[in-house]
VEXDREN-2710 file (C-alpha; in Angstrom, 1 decimal):
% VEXDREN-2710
k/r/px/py/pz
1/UNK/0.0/0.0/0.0
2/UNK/1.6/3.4/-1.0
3/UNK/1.9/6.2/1.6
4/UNK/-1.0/8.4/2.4
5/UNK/-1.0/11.9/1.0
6/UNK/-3.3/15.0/1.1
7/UNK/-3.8/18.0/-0.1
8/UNK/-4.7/20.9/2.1
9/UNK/-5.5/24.6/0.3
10/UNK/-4.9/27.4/2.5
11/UNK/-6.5/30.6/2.3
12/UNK/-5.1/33.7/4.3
13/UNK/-6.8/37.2/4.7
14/UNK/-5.0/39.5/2.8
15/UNK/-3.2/41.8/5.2
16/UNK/0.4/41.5/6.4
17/UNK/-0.5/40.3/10.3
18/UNK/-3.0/37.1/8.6
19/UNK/-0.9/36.0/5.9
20/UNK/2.6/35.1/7.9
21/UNK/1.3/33.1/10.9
22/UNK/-0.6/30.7/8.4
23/UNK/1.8/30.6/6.2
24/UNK/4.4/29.5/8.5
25/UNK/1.8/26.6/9.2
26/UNK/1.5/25.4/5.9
27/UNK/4.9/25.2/5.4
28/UNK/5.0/23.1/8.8
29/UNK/2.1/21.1/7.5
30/UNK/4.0/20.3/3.9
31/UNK/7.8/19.6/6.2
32/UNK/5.5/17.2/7.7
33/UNK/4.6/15.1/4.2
34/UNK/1.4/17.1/3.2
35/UNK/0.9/18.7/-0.6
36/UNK/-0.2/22.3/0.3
37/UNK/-0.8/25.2/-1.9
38/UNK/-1.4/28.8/-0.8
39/UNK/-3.9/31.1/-2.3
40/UNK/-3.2/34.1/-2.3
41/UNK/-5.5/37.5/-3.8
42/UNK/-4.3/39.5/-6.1
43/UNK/-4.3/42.9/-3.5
44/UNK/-1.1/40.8/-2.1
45/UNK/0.8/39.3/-5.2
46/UNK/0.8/43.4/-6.8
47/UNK/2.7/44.7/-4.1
48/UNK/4.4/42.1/-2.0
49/UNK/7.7/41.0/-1.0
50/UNK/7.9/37.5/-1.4
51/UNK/10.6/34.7/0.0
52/UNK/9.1/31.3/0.6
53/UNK/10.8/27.5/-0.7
54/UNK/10.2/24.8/-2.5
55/UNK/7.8/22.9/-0.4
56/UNK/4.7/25.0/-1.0
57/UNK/3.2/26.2/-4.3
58/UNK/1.5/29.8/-4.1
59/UNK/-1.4/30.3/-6.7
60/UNK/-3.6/33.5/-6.5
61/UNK/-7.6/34.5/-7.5
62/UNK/-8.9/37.9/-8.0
63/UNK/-10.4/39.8/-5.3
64/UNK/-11.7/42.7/-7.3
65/UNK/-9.2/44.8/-6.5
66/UNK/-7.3/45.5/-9.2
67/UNK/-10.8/47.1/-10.5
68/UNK/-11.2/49.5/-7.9
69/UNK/-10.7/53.2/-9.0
70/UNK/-12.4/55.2/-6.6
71/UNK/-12.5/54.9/-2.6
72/UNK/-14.2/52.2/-0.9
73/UNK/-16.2/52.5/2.3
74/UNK/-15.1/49.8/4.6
75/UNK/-18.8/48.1/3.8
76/UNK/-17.8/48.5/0.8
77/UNK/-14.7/46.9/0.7
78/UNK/-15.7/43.5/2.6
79/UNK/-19.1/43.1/0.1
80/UNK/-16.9/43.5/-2.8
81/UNK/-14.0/41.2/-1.6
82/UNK/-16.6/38.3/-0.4
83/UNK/-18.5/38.4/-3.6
84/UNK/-15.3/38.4/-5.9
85/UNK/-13.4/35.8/-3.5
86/UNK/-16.6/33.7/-3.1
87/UNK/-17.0/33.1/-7.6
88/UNK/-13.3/32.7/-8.1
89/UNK/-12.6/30.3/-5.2
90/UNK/-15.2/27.9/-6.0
91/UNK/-14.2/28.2/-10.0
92/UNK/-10.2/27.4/-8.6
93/UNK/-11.5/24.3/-6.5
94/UNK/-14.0/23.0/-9.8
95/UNK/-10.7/23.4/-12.3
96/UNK/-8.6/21.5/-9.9
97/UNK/-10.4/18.7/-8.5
98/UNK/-9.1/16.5/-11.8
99/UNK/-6.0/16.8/-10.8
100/UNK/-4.0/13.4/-9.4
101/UNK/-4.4/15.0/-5.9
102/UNK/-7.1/16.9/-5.8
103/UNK/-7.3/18.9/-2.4
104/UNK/-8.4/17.4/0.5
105/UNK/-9.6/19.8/3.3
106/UNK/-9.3/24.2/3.3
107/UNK/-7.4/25.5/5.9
108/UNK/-9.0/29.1/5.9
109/UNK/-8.7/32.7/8.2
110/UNK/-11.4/32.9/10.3
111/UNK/-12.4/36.1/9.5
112/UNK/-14.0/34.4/6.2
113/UNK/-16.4/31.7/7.5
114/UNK/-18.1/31.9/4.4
115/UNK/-15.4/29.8/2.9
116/UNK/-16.7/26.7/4.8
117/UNK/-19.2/27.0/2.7
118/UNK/-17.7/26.9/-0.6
119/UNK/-15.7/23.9/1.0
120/UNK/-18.8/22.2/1.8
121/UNK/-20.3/22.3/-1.3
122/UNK/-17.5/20.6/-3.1
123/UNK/-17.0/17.7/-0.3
124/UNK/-14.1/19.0/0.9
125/UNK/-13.0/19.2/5.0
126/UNK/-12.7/22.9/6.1
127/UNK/-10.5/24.1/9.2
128/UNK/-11.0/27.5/10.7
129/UNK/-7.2/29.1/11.2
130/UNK/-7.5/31.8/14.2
131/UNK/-5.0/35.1/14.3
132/UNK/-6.1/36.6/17.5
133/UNK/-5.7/35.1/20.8
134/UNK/-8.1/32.5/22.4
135/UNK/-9.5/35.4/25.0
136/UNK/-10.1/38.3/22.6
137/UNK/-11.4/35.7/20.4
138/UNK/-14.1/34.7/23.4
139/UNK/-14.9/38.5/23.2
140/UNK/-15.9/38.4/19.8
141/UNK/-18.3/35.1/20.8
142/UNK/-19.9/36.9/23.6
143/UNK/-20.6/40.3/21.0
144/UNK/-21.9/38.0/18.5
145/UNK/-24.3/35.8/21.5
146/UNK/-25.2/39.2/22.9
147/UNK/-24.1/38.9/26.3
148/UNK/-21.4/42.3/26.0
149/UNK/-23.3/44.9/24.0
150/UNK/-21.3/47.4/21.5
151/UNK/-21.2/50.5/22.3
152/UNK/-20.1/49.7/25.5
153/UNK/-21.2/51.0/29.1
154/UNK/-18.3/53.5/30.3
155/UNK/-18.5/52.6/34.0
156/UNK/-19.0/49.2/34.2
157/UNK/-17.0/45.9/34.5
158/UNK/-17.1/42.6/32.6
159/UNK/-17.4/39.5/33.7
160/UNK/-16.5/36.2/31.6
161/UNK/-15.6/32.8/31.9
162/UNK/-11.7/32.3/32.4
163/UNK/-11.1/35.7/31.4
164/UNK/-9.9/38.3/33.9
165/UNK/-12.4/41.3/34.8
166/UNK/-12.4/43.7/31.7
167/UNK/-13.6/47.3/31.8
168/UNK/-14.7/49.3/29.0
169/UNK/-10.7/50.3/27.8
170/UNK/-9.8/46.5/27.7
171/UNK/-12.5/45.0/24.7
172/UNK/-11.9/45.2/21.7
173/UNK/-12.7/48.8/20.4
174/UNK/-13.8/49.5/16.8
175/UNK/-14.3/53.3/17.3
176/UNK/-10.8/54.5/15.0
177/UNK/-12.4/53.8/11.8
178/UNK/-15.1/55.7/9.9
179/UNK/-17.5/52.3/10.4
180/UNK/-21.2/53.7/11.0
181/UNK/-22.8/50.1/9.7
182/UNK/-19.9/49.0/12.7
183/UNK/-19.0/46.4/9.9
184/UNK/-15.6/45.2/11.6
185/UNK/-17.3/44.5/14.7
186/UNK/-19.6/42.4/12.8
187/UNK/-17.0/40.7/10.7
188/UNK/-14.9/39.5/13.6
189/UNK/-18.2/38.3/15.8
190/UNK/-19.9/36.4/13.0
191/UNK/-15.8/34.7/12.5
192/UNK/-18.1/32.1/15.0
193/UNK/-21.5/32.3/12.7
194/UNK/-21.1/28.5/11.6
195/UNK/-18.7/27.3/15.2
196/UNK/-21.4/24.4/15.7
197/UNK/-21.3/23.0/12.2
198/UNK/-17.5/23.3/12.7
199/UNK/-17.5/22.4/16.1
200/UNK/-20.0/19.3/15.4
201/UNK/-17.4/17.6/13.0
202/UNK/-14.6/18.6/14.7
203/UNK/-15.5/16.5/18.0
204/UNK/-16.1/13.3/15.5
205/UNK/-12.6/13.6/14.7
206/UNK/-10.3/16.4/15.9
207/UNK/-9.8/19.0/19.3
208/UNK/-9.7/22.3/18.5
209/UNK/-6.0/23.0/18.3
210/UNK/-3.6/25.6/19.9
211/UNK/-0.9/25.7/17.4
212/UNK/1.0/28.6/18.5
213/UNK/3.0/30.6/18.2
214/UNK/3.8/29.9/14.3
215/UNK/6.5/31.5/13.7
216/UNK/8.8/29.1/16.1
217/UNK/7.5/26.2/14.5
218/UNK/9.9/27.3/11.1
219/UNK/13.0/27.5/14.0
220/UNK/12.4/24.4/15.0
221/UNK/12.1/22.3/11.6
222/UNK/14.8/20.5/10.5
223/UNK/13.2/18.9/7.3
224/UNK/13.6/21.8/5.7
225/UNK/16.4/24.0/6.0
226/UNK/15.3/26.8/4.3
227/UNK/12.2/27.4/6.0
228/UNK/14.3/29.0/8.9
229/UNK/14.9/32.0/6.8
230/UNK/12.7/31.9/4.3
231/UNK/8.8/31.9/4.8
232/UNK/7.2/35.6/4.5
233/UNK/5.6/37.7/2.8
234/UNK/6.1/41.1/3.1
235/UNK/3.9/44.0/1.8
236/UNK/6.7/46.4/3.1
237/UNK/10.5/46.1/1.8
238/UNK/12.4/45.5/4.8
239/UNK/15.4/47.3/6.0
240/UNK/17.3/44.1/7.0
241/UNK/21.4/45.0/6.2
242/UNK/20.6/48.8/7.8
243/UNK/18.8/47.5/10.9
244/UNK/21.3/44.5/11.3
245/UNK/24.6/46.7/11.1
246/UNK/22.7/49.0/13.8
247/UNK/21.9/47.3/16.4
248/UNK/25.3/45.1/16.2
249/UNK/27.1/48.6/17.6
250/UNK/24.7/49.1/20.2
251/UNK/25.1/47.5/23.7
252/UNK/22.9/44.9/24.9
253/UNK/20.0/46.1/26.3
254/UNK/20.0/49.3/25.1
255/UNK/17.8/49.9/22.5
256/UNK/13.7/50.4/22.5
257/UNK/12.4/49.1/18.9
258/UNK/8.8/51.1/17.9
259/UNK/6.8/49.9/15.9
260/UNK/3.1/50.1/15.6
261/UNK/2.3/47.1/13.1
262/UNK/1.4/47.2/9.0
263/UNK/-2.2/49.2/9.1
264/UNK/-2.1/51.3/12.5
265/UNK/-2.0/55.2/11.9
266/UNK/-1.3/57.3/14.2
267/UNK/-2.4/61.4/14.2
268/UNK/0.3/63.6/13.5
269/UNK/-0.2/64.9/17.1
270/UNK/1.1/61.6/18.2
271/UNK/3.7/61.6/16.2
272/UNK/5.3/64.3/17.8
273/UNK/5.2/63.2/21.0
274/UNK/6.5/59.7/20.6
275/UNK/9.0/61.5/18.4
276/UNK/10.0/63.5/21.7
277/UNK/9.5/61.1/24.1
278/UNK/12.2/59.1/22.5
279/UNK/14.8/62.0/22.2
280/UNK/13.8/62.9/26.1
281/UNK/14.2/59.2/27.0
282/UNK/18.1/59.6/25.9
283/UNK/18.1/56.4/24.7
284/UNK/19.1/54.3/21.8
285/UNK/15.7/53.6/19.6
286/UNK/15.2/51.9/16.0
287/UNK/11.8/53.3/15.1
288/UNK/9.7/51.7/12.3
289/UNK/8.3/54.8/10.0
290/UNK/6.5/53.5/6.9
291/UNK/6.6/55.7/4.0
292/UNK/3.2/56.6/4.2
293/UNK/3.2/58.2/8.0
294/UNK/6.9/59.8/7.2
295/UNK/4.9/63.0/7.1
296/UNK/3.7/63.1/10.6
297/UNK/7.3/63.7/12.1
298/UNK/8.4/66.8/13.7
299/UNK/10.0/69.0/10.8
300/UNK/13.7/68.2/10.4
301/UNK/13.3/65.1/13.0
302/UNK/16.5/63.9/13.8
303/UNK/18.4/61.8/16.3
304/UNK/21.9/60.8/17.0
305/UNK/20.7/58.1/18.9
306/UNK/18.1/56.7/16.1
307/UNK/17.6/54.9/13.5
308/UNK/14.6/55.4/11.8
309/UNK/13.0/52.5/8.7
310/UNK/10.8/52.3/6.8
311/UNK/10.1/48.3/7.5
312/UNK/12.0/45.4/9.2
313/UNK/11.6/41.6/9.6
314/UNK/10.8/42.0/13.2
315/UNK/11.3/38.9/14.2
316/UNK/15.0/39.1/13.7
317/UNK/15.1/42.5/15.7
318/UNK/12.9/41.3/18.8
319/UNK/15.8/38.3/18.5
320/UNK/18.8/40.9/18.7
321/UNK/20.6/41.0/22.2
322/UNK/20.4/45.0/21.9
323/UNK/17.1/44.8/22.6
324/UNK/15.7/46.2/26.1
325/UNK/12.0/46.6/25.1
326/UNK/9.3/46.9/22.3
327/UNK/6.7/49.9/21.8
328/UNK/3.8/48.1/19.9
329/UNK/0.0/48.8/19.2
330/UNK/-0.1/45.3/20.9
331/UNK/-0.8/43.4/17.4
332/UNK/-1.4/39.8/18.9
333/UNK/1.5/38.7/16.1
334/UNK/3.6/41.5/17.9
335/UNK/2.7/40.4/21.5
336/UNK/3.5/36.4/20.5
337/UNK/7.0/37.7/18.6
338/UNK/7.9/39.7/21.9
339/UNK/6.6/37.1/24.0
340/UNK/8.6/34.3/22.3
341/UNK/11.8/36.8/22.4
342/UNK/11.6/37.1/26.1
343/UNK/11.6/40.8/25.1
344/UNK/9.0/43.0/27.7
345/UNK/6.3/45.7/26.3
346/UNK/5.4/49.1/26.6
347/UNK/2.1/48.4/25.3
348/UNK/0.1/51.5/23.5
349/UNK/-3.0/49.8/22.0
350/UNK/-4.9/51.3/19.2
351/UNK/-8.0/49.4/18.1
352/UNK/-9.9/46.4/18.1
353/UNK/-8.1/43.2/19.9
354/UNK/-4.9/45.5/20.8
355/UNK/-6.6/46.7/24.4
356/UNK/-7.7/43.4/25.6
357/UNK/-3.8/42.1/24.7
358/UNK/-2.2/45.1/25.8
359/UNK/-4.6/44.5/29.4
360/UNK/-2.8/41.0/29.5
361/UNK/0.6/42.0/29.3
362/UNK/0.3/44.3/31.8
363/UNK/-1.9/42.6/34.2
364/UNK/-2.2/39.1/33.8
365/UNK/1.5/37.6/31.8
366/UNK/3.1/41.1/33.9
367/UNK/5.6/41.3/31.0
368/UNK/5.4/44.8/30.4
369/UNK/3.7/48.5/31.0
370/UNK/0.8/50.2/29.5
371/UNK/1.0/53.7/29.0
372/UNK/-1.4/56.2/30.4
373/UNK/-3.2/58.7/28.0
374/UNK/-4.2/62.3/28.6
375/UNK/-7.9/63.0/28.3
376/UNK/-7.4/64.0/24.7
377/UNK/-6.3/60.7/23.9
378/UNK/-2.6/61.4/23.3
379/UNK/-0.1/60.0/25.5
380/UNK/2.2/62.4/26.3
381/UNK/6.0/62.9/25.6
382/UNK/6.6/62.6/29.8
383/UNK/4.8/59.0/29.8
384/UNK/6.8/57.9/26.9
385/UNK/9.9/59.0/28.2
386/UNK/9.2/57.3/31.7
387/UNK/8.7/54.2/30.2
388/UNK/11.1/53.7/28.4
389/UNK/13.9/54.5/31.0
390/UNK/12.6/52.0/33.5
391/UNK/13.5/49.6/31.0
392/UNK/16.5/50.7/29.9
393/UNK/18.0/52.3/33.1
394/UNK/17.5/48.7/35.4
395/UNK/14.5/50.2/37.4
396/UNK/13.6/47.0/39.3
397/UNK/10.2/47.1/38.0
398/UNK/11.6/47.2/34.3
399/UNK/14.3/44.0/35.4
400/UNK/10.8/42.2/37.1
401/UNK/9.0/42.7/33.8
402/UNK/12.2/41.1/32.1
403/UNK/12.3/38.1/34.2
404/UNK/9.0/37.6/33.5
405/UNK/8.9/38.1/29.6
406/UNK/12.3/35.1/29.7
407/UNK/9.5/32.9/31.4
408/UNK/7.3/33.4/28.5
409/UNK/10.0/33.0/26.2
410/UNK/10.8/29.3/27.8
411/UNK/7.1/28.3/27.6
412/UNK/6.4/29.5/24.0
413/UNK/9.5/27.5/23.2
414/UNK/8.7/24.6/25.0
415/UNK/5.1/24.3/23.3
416/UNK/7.0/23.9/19.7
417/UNK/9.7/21.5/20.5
418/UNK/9.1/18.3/19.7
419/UNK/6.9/16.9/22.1
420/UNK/5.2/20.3/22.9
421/UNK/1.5/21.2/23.2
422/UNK/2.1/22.8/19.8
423/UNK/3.9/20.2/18.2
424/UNK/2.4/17.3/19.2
425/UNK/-1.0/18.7/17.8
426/UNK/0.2/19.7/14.4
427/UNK/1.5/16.1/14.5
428/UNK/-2.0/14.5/15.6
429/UNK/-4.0/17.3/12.9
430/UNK/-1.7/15.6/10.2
431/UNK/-2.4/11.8/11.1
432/UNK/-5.8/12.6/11.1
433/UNK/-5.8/14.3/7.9
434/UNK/-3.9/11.6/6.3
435/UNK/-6.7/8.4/7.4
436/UNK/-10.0/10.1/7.5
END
């Protein structure tokens, strides 16, 4: 009897903080004997950076936005994408299933249940990959069963099962955008619209699976070299040789890396006081800037002790032994990269699941500070500044909050080692893949 092989057809949303952490799971899945081919949209194969190896095979569909001329509402832009996505992912799974492998099961983000569907339809398995944390992801359940209602009441706590009492500034907040329909509220709660038919099959055969964190998986596979180094896509060109050369002439422990993520914007007013924060901090700071938000620094901004880029692979940085502590919006693939690093947070949440992490790292992990806003919003030059010296300058709260972020850092690697939560449940998704 010849080996057992699938095929598994992954499907990431199409922004930067979706596409890596499932993409460094299908490349586990295929250094684990599976045939698995990435589909990409065309709003990510025009303008990314791409570095992957031989052991998956990228393909892409049209999302519709390469006919887009004017400006989209955010309604606008999700009925468009599900509608184009929807007709040319069921025509890519029709012209393939001749082929001597036909695909198996659909591996796809959770914001899209509506793939499950289209997966249904065509007897193929479907598997719902989750990019938030399991908490904020019980957030979005309890919006969607109407237990927490949106907006949410100022002055009063939360209560939830296993989760920690939340007030109002710790749930996910949805405010930033112009969103009057509140359709990204909608779009993450309804990421549970079809759980039970999920759920249902899933108990016949397979646990739901923690598989995290995904990008430590690559470090730790040896059937494929490559995949150590190369297995991202980048919508951003990264900075790699300018960044690397940097930080090798700093001391250890020295240096605060900003960066607030791949879609975060902050106002120019904000701009300026991180921008003087930093210099008051007198520290050492690489500072991600993209291109577009260049504007929004002080005129003639200018540091002798920064470095300022336009994009980085960030996992490299967070890995450097220069590194004291990381400003972040609190992206959950930012807070698992830190986390994983053993490097502790200053956490400055913007929107949606960034709060509820940034209330864990301070409160519940205690791997790092969250700063305190004026009642304009901003926070403040001073606040930075504080921050970051307690970190830098050995304040026993900062060396605490260190201690505690190297704990992490020994439990994220322990779950991916062979014979880790992690591992061992990739393995057992695998098996059962392969004799179902």
């Amino acid at each position: 009897m010849g080996k057992q092989v699938a095929h598994v057809l992954v499907i990431p949303y199409p922004a930067q903080g979706h596409i890596n952490p499932v993409l460094a799971f299908a490349k586990r899945l295929a250094s684990n004997g599976l045939l698995v081919t990435v589909i990409t949209t065309t709003s990510v194969t025009k303008s990314a950076k791409v570095s992957l190896c031989a052991s998956i095979t990228i393909d892409n569909i049209s999302d519709g936005s390469e006919d887009v001329s004017e400006h989209e509402t955010i309604e606008g832009y999700f009925k468009r994408f599900k509608a184009v996505v929807t007709q040319n992912l069921a025509k890519y799974i029709d012209a393939h299933k001749s082929y001597a492998c036909p695909a198996k099961v659909v591996v796809y983000d959770s914001s899209m249940p509506w793939i499950l569907d289209i997966a249904h339809d065509r007897g193929l398995l479907g598997a719902s990959f989750f990019t938030q944390s399991c908490g904020v992801c019980a957030i979005y359940y309890h919006l969607r069963q109407g237990t927490i209602k949106f907006p949410y009441k100022e002055d009063s706590d939360v209560s939830l099962p296993c989760l920690p009492a939340l007030e109002a500034n710790d749930l996910p907040s949805f405010f930033e955008v112009i969103d009057p329909k509140h359709t990204v509220m909608n779009l993450l709660a309804d990421q549970f619209l079809n759980l039970e038919k999920v759920l249902d099959w899933m108990k016949s055969r397979w646990p739901i699976k923690t598989i995290g964190p995904t990008f430590s998986l690559l470090n730790t596979d040896t059937n494929h070299s490559d995949n150590k180094i190369n297995h991202m896509i980048n919508l951003f060109e990264p900075k790699s040789e300018a960044c690397t050369k940097w930080l090798d002439s700093r001391e250890t422990s020295s240096v605060v890396y900003v960066s607030f993520g791949s879609i975060a914007s902050l106002g120019k007013e904000q701009m300026e006081e991180l921008a003087h924060g930093l210099i008051t901090s007198n520290c050492h700071f690489l500072w991600v800037v993209r291109a577009s938000e260049k504007d929004k620094l002080p005129i003639n901004f200018a540091s002798e002790k920064g470095l300022i880029i336009d994009w980085c692979h960030q996992t490299d940085v967070l890995a450097h032994p220069a590194l004291a502590c990381f400003m972040t919006h609190c992206g959950w693939n930012s807070t698992l990269e830190a986390l994983s690093n053993g490097v502790p947070i200053i956490a400055v949440p913007q929107w949606v699941d960034q709060h509820t992490n940034a209330k864990f790292i301070e409160d519940v992990w205690r791997v790092g500070v969250r700063v305190r806003r004026c009642k304009n919003g901003i926070v403040g030059r001073e606040e930075i500044a504080m921050c970051v010296e307690q970190f830098v300058s050995g304040d026993d709260k900062g060396v605490e909050l260190k201690r505690n972020a190297c704990r992490w850092k020994e439990l994220a690697n322990e779950a991916v080692q062979n014979g880790g939560t992690s591992a061992n449940n990739i393995e057992d998704f695998v098996t059962e893949l392969l004799w179902s």
